[in-house]
Backbone atoms as SQL, in Angstrom:
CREATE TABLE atoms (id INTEGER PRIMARY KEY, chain TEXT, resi INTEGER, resn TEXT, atom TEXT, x REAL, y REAL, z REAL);
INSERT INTO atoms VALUES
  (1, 'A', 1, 'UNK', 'N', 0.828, -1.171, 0.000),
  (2, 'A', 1, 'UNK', 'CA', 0.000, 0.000, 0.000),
  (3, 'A', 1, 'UNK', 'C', 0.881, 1.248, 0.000),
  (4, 'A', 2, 'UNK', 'N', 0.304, 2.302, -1.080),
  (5, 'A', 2, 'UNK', 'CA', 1.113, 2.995, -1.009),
  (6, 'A', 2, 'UNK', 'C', 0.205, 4.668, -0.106),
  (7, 'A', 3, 'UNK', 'N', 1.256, 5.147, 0.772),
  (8, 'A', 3, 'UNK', 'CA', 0.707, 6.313, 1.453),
  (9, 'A', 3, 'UNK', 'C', 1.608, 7.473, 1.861),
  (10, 'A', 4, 'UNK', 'N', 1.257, 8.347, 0.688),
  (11, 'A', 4, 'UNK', 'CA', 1.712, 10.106, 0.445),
  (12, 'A', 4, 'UNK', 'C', 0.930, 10.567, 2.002),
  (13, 'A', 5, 'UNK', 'N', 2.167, 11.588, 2.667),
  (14, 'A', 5, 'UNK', 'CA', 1.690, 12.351, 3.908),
  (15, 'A', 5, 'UNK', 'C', 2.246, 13.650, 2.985),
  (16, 'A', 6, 'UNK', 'N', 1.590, 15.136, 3.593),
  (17, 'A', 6, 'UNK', 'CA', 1.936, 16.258, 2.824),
  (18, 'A', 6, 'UNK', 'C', 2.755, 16.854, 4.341),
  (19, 'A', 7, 'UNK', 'N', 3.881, 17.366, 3.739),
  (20, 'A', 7, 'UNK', 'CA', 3.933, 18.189, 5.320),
  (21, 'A', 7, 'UNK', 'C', 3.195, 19.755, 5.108),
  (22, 'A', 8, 'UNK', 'N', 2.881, 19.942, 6.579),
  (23, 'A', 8, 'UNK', 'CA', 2.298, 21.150, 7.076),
  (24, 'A', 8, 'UNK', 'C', 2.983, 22.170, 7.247),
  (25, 'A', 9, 'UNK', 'N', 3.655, 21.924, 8.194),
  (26, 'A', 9, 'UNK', 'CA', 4.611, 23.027, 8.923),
  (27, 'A', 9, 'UNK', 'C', 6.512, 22.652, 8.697),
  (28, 'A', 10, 'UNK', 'N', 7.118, 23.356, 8.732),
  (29, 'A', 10, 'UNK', 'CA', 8.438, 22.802, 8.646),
  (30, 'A', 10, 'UNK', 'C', 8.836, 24.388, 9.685),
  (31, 'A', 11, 'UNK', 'N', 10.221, 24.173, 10.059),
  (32, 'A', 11, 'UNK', 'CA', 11.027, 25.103, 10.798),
  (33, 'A', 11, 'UNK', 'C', 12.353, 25.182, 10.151),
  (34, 'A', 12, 'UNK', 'N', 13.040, 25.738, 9.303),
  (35, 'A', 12, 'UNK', 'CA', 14.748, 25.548, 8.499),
  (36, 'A', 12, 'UNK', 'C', 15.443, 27.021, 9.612),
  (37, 'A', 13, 'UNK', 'N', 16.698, 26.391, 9.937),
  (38, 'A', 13, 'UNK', 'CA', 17.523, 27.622, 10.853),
  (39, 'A', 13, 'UNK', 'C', 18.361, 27.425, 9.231),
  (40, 'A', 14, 'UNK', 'N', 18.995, 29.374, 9.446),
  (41, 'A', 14, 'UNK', 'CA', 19.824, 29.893, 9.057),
  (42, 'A', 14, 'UNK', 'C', 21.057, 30.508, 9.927),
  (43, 'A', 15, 'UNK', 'N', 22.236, 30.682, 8.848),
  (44, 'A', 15, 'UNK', 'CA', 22.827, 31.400, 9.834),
  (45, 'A', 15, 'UNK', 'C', 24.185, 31.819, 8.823),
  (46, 'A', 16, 'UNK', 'N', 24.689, 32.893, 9.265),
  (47, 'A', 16, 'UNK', 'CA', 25.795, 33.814, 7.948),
  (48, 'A', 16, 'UNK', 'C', 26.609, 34.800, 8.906),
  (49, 'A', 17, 'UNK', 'N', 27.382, 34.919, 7.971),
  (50, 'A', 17, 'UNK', 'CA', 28.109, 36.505, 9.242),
  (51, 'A', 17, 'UNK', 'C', 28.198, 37.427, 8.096),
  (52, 'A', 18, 'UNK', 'N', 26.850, 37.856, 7.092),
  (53, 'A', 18, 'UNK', 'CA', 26.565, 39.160, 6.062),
  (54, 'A', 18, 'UNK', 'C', 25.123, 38.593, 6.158),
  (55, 'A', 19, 'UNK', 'N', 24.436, 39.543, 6.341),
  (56, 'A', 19, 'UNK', 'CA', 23.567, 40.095, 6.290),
  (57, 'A', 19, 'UNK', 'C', 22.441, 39.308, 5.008),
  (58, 'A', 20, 'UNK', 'N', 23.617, 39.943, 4.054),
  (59, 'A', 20, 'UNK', 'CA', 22.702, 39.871, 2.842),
  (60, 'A', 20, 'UNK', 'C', 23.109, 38.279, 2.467),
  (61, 'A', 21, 'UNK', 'N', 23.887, 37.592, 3.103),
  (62, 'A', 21, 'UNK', 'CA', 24.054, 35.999, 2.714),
  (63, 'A', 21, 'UNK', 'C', 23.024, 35.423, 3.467),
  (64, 'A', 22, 'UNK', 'N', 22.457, 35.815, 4.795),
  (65, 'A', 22, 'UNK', 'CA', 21.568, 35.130, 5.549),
  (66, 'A', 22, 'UNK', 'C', 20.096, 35.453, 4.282),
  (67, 'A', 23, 'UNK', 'N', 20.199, 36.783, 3.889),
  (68, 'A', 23, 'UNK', 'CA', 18.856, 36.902, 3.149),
  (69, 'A', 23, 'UNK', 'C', 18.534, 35.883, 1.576),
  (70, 'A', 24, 'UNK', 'N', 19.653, 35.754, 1.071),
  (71, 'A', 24, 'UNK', 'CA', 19.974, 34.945, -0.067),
  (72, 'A', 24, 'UNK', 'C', 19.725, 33.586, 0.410),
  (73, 'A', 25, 'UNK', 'N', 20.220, 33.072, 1.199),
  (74, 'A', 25, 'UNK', 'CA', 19.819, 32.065, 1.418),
  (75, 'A', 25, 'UNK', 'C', 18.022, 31.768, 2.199),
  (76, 'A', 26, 'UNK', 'N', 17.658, 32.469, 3.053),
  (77, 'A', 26, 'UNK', 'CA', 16.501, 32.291, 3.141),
  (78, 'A', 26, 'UNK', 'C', 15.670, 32.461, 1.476),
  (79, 'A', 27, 'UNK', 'N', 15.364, 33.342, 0.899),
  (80, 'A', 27, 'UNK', 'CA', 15.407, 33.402, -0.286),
  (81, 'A', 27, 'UNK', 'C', 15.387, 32.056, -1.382),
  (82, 'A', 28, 'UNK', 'N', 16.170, 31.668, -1.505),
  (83, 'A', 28, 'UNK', 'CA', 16.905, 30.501, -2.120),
  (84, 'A', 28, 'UNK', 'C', 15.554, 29.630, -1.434),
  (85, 'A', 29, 'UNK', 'N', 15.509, 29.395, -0.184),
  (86, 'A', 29, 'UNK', 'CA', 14.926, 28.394, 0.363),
  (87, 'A', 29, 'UNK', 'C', 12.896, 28.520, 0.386),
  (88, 'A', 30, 'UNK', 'N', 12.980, 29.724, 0.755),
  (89, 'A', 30, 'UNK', 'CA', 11.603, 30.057, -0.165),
  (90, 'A', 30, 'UNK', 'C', 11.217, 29.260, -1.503),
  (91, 'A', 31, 'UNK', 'N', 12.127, 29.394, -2.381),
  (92, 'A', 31, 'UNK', 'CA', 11.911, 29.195, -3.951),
  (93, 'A', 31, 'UNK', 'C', 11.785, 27.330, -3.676),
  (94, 'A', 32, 'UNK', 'N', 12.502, 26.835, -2.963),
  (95, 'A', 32, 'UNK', 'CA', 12.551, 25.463, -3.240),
  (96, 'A', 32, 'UNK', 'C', 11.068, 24.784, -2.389),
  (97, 'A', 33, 'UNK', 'N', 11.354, 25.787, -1.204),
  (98, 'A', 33, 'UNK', 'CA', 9.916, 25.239, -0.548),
  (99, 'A', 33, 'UNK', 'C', 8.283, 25.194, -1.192),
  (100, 'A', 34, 'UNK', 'N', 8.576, 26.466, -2.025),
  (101, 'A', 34, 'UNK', 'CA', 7.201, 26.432, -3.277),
  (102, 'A', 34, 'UNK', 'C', 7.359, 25.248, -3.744),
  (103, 'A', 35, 'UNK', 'N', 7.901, 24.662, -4.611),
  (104, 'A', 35, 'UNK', 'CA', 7.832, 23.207, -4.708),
  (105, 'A', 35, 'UNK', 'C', 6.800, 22.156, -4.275),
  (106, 'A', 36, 'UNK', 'N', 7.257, 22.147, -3.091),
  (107, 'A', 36, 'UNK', 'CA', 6.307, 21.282, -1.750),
  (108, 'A', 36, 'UNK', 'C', 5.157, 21.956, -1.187),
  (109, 'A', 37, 'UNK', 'N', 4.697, 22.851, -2.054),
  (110, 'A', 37, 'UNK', 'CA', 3.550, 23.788, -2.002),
  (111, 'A', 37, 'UNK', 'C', 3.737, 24.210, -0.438),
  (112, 'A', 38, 'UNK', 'N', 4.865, 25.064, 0.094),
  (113, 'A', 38, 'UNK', 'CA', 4.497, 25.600, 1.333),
  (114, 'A', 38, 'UNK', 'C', 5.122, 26.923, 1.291),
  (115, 'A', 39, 'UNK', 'N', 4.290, 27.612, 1.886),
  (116, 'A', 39, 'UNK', 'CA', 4.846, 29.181, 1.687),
  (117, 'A', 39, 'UNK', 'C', 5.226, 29.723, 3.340),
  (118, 'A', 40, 'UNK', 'N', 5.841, 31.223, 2.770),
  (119, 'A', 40, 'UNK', 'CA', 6.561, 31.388, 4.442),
  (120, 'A', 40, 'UNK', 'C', 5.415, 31.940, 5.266),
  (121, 'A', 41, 'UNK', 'N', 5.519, 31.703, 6.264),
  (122, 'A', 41, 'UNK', 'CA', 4.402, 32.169, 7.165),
  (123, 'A', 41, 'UNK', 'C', 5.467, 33.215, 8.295),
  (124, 'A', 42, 'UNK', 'N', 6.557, 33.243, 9.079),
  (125, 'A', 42, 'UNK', 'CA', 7.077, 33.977, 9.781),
  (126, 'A', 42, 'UNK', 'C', 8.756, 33.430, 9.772),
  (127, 'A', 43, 'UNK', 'N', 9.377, 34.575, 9.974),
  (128, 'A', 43, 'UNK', 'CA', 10.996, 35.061, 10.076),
  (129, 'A', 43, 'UNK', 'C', 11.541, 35.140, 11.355),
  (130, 'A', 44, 'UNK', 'N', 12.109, 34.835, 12.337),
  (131, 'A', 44, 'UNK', 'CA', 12.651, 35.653, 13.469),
  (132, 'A', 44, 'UNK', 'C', 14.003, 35.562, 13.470),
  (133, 'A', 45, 'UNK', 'N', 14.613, 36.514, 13.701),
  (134, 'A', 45, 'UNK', 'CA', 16.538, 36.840, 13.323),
  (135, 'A', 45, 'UNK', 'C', 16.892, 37.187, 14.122),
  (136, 'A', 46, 'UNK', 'N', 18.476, 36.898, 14.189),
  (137, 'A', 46, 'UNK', 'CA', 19.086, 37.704, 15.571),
  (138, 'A', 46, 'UNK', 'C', 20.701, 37.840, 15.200),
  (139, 'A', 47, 'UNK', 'N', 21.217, 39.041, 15.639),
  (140, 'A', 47, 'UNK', 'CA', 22.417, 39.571, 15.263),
  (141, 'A', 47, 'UNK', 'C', 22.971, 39.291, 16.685),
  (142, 'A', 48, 'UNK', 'N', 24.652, 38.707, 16.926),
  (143, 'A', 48, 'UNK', 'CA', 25.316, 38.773, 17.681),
  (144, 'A', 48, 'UNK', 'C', 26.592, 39.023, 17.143),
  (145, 'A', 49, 'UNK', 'N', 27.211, 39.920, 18.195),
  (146, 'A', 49, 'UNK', 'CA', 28.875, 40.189, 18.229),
  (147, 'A', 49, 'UNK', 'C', 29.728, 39.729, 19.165),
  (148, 'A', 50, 'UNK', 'N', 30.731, 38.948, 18.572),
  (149, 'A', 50, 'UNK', 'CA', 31.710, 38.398, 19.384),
  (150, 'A', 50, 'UNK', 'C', 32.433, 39.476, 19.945),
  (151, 'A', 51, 'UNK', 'N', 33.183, 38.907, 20.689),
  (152, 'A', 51, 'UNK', 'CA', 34.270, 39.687, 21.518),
  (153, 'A', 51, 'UNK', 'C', 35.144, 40.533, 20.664),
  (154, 'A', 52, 'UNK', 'N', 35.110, 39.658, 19.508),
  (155, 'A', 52, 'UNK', 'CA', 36.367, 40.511, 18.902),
  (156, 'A', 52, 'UNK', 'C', 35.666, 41.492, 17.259),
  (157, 'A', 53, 'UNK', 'N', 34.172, 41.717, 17.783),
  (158, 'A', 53, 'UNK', 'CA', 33.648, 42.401, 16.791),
  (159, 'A', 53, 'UNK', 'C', 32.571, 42.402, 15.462),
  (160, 'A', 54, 'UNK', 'N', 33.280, 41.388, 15.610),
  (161, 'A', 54, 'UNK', 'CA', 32.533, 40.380, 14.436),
  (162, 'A', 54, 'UNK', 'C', 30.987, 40.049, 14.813),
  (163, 'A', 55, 'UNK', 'N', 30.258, 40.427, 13.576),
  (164, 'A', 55, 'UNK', 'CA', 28.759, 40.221, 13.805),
  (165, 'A', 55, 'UNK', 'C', 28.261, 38.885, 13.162),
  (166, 'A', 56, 'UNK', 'N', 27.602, 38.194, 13.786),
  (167, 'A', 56, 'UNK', 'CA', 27.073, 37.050, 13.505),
  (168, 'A', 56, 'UNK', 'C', 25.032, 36.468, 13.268),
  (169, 'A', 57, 'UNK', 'N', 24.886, 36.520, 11.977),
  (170, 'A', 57, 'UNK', 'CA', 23.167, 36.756, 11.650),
  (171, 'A', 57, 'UNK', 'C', 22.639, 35.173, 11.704),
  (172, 'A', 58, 'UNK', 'N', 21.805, 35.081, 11.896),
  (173, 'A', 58, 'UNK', 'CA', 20.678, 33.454, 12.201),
  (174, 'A', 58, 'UNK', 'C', 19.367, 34.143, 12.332),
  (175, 'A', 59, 'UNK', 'N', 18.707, 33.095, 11.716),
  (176, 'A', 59, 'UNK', 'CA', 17.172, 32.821, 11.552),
  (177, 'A', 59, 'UNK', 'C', 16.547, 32.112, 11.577),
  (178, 'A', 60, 'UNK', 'N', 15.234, 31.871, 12.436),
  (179, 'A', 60, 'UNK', 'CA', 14.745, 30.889, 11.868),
  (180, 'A', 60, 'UNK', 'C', 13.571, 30.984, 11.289),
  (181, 'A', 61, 'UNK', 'N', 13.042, 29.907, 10.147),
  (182, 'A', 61, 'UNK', 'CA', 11.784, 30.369, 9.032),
  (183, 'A', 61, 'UNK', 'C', 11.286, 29.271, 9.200),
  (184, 'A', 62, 'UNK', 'N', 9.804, 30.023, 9.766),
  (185, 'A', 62, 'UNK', 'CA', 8.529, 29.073, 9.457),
  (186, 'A', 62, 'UNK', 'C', 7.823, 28.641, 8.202),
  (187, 'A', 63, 'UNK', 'N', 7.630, 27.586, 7.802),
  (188, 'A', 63, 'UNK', 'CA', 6.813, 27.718, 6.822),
  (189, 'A', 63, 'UNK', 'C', 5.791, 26.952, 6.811),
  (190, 'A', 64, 'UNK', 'N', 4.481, 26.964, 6.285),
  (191, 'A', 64, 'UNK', 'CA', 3.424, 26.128, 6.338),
  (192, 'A', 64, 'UNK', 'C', 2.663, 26.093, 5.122),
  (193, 'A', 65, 'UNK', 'N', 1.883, 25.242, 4.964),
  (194, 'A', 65, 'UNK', 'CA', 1.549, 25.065, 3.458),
  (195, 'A', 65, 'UNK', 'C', 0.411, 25.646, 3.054),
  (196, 'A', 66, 'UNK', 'N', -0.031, 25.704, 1.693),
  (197, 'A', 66, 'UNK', 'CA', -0.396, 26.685, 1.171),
  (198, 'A', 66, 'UNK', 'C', -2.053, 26.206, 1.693);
């Protein structure tokens, strides 16, 4: 017997030290998730700096289906 499940919800972490690489890649991952018919539903990000300056970007993206 054969049995297709669709997923609903998924959660993908990101993470970059530019800005615009964390956005490219969320991005990127959008496009593939259409695919699997699920679109983004919410973003939450967070910038940290090490000791020695350096800024560090992560995200994580909800997505749920259409």
């Amino acid at each position: 017997m054969f049995k297709l499940e669709f997923i609903k919800d998924k959660v993908e972490f990101f993470e970059a030290e530019k800005i615009t690489d964390l956005e490219r890649k969320i991005n990127e991952q959008i496009e593939v998730n259409k695919a699997i018919l699920l679109e983004l539903h919410s973003v939450a990000h967070q910038m940290h700096v090490t000791e020695e300056g350096r800024r560090f970007y992560s995200a994580a993206v909800h997505f749920k289906a259409k």
